[in-house]
N, C-alpha and C positions, 0 to 999 in steps of 0.2 A: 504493500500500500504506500511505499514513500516515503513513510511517516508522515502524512497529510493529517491533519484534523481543520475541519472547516468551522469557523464562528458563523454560527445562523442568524447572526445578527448584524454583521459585516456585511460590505457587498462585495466580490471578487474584483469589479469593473470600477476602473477610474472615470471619472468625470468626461473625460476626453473621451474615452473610449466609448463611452452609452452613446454619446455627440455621433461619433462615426458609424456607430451600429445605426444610430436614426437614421440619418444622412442618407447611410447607404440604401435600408429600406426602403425610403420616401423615394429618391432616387432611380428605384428599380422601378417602383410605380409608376413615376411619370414617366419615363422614359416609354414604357408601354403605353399610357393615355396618349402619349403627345406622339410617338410615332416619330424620338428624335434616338440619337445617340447619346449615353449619357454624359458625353464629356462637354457636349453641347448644352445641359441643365446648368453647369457650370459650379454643380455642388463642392469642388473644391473650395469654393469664396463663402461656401455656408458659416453660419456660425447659431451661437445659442439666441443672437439678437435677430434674428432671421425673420422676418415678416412671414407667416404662411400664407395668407392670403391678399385684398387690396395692397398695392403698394410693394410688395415682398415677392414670393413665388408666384401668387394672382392662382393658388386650388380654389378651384372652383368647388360646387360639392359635392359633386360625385367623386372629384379626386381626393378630396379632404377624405368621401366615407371609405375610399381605398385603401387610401394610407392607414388611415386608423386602422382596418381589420389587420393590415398586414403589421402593423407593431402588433396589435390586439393579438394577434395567433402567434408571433414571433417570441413575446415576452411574458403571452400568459395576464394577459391584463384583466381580461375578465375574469377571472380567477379571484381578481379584488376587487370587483366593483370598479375598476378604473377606465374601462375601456368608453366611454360616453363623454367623457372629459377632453379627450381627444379634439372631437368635434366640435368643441367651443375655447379650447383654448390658442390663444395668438401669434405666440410664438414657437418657434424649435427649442427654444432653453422650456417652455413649458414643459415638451412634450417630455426633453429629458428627464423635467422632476420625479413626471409620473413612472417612469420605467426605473429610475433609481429607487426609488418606494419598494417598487415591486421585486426587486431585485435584493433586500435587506430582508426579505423572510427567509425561513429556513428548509422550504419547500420549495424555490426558487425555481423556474423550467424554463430551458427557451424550446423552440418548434422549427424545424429548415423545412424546407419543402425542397422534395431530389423529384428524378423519373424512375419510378416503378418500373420492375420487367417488362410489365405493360406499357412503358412508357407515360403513363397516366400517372399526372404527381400525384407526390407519397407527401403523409405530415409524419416529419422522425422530432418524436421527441426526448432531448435527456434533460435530464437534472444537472444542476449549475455543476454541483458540488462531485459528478461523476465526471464530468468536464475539467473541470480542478483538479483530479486525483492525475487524468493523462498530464496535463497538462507542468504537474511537478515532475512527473515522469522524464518529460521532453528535458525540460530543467536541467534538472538530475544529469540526462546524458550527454547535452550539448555543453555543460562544462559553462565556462566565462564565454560570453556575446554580451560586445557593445551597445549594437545598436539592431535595430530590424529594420529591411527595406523591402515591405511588400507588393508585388505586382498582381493582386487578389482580390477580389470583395470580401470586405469585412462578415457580411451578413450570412453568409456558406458555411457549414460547422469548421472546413478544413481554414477559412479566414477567422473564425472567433479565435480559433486555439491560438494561430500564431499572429495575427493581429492585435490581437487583443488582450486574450488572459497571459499570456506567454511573458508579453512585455511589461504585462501591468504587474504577474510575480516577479520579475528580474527586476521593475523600475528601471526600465531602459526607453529611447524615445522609438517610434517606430512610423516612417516615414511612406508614404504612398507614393509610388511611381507611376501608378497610372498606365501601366503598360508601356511607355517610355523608357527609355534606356540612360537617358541625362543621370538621372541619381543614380542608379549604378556604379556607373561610369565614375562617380564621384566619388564613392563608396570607402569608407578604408578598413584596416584592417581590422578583424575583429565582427565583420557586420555578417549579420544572419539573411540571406535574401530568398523571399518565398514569393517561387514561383508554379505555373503546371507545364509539363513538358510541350504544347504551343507555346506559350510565353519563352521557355528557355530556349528551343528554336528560332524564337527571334532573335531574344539576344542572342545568341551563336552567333549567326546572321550579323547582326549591327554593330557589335565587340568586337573584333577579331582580336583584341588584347585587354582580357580585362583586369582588373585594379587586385593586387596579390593580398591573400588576405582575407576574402570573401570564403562562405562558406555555404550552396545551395538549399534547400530543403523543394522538394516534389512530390506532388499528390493528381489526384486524381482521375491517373490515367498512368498505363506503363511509362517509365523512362527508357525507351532505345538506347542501346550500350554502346551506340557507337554517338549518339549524342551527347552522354554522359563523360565520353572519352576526349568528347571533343574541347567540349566546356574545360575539361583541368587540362588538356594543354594551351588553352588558350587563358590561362592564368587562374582558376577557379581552384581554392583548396580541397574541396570537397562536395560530391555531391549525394544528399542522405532523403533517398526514398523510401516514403512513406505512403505504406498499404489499409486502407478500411474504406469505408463509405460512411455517406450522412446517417443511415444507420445503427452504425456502428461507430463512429470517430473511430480514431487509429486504432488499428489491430498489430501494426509488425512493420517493422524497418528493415533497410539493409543501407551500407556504407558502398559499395558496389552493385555492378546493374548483370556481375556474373557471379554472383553470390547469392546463395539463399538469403529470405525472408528471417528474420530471428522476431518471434511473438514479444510482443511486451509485456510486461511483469502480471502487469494485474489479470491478463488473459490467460485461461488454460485450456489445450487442447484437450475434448474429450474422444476425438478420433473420427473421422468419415470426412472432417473439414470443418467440424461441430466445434464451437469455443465459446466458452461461458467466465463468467465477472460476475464477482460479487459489488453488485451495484446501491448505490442508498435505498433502495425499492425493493432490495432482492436481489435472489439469482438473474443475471441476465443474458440466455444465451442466441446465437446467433448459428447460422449456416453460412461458409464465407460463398460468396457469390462469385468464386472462379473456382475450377480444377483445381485440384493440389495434391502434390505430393509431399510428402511431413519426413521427414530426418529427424527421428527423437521427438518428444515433445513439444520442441521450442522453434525446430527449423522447419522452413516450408520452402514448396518451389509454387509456383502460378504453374498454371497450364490452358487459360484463356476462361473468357466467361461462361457462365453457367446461360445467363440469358442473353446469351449473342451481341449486351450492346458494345457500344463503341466511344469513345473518348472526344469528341468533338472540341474545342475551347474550354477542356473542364466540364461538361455539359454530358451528362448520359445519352448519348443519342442511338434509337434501332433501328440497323438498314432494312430489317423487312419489315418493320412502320413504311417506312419511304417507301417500298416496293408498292406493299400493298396501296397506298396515297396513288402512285404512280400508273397503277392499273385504272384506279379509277375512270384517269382521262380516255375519253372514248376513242380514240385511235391507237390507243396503245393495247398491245394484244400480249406483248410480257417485258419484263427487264430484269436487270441482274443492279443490285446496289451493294457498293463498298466501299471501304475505308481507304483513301490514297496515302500511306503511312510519309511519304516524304514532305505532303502538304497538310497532314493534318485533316483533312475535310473528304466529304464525303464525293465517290462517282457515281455516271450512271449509265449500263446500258439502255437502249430504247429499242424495242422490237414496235414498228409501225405496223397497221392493217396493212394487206396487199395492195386496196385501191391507193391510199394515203402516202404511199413512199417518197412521192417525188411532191407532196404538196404541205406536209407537214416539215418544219424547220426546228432546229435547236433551239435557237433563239424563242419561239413558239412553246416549246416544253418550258422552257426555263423562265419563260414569263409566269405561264400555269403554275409551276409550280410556289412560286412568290407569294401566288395566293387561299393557298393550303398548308406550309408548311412553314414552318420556322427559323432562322437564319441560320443554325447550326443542324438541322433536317438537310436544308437545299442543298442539292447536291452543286456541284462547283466548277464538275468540268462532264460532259454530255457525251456518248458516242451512238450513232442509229445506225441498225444493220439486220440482217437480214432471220439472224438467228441468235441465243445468246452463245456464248463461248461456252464448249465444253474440252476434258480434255479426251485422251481415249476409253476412259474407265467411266464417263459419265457424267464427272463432277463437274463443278463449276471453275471456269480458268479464269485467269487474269484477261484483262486488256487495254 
């Protein structure tokens, strides 16, 4: 256990830190109402004096009652009568008070929302104080870090831990990149940078020498070992992959990307891929959501998902969602969807009707698809032909 004990009467979150959990929420909402990018909201200039409405952000009030749900379900607000308050109070420093209140019981929960097997979000909820217990953990093993530079949203269970609680038990500053390479770049020694293997593919890409000193952290999707290999010769001290999902926060690390999974303390394997914690609620156990093969107790290897998805931006996404989305369209008679591992994003074959070969266009799919599917769905790059690729045994081949 760490030696963790939590005061139920404490909050774990600094001031700052509730500020960027809001931020970020609000954030995600609008970005969805308004149909912009979030860098364009321009939430980095937010503050606690923040106007929500006339004059400030201008929610209107269906965005106001948006936002409120999505703190309301994120923080558990209704839980204390608080989530109504929302909706009549003025500013962003309000909003924080209320979630700092709620955040000083000793039942404390927050809620993420992931994509289910089914691709249909999931609401994962943990308890503060079983977030705290990984979270000493992480501590524990990364030793002395300066500073933290994350390239993440704060509001994803994988950004609370190292955005937030991580820095708030070290009392270190932790600075947002934004997906930008500038701070980085500026970084020195000493500094923890969390990123997911798209983002560290950038940087690769935009560093070709980065600052000595840095120490990686990745989630959400494999780290390719030859990107892994890339980043420490291009000046990265280390890069330390980290395995679980929002329903489970971390399960298992490794310091290499050709090295077993090593479980984290407070997990035990009961066997089949079954791993159970004793959590503030009880037992809590879990089935990992990839193949595996176990070395002892404590070691594990991957061997791909259980439910076919795929790693998009950090984003659960499933090619035969897409597929089947893709059949929908009435000239399409089959296609084949996958994961381009060198770009990150999704492809797509197109099998047209017989009559339609020469009068349906890419351009034409890829419009359709814009408006059924989701930016990390749409497939990225098109090919139409006549049959889909198989090899001689039947399966499905590349193209």
């Amino acid at each position: 256990m760490n030696g963790f004990v939590h005061n139920p009467h404490q909050t774990l979150f600094s001031r700052a830190s509730i500020l960027q959990l809001v931020c970020d929420l609000l954030e995600t909402e609008l970005a969805r109402s308004r149909g912009r990018s979030p860098t364009v909201l321009g939430a980095v200039g937010w503050s606690e004096a923040t106007i929500l409405g006339e004059g400030g952000l201008d929610l209107d009030s269906l965005e106001r009652l948006d936002a409120s749900s999505a703190l309301s379900e994120f923080f558990h607000l209704s839980d204390y009568g608080a989530e109504d308050y929302l909706l009549t109070l003025p500013k962003l420093g309000d909003w924080c008070d209320l979630v700092a209140q709620s955040l000083t019981v000793g039942s404390a929960r927050l809620t993420f929302r992931t994509s289910g097997s089914t691709g249909v979000p999931k609401r994962c909820t943990h308890a503060v104080a079983d977030l705290a217990e990984e979270v000493a953990s992480w501590a524990h093993m990364l030793g002395t870090v300066e500073r933290i530079v994350s390239l993440v949203p704060s509001h994803h269970i994988y950004g609370t831990l190292f955005n937030v609680l991580l820095p708030d038990r070290l009392d270190i500053d932790v600075q947002r990149a934004r997906g930008g390479v500038a701070t980085v770049q500026r970084s020195k020694p000493g500094t923890l940078v969390i990123a997911n293997p798209t983002l560290w593919t950038h940087l690769a890409r935009s560093c070709p020498a980065l600052p000595r000193g840095l120490i990686g952290i990745s989630s959400t999707a494999p780290m390719p070992q030859a990107l892994a290999e890339q980043l420490v010769r291009q000046g990265l001290d280390q890069m330390i992959e980290i395995y679980g999902s929002s329903e489970t926060g971390g399960l298992g690390y490794r310091l290499r990307p050709d090295i077993p999974y090593t479980l984290l303390d407070f997990w035990r394997h009961l066997g089949n891929g079954e791993v159970v914690r004793h959590g503030v609620d009880g037992l809590v156990r879990h089935m990992l959501m990839d193949h595996s093969t176990w070395y002892g107790d404590r070691n594990f290897q991957l061997e791909g998902r259980k439910d076919f998805a795929v790693q998009v931006g950090g984003t659960n996404v499933f090619p035969e969602r897409v597929r089947d989305m893709l059949l929908q369209h009435h000239d399409v008679v089959d296609a084949a969807v996958r994961l381009e591992p060198t770009r990150g994003r999704l492809k797509a074959f197109i099998v047209l009707r017989g009559d339609r070969q020469d009068d349906v266009s890419i351009e034409h799919i890829d419009s359709w698809c814009g408006t059924c599917l989701t930016d990390v769905e749409r497939p990225r790059s098109f090919k139409i032909g006549r049959k889909i690729p198989r090899d001689p045994m039947g399966k499905l081949a590349d193209w």
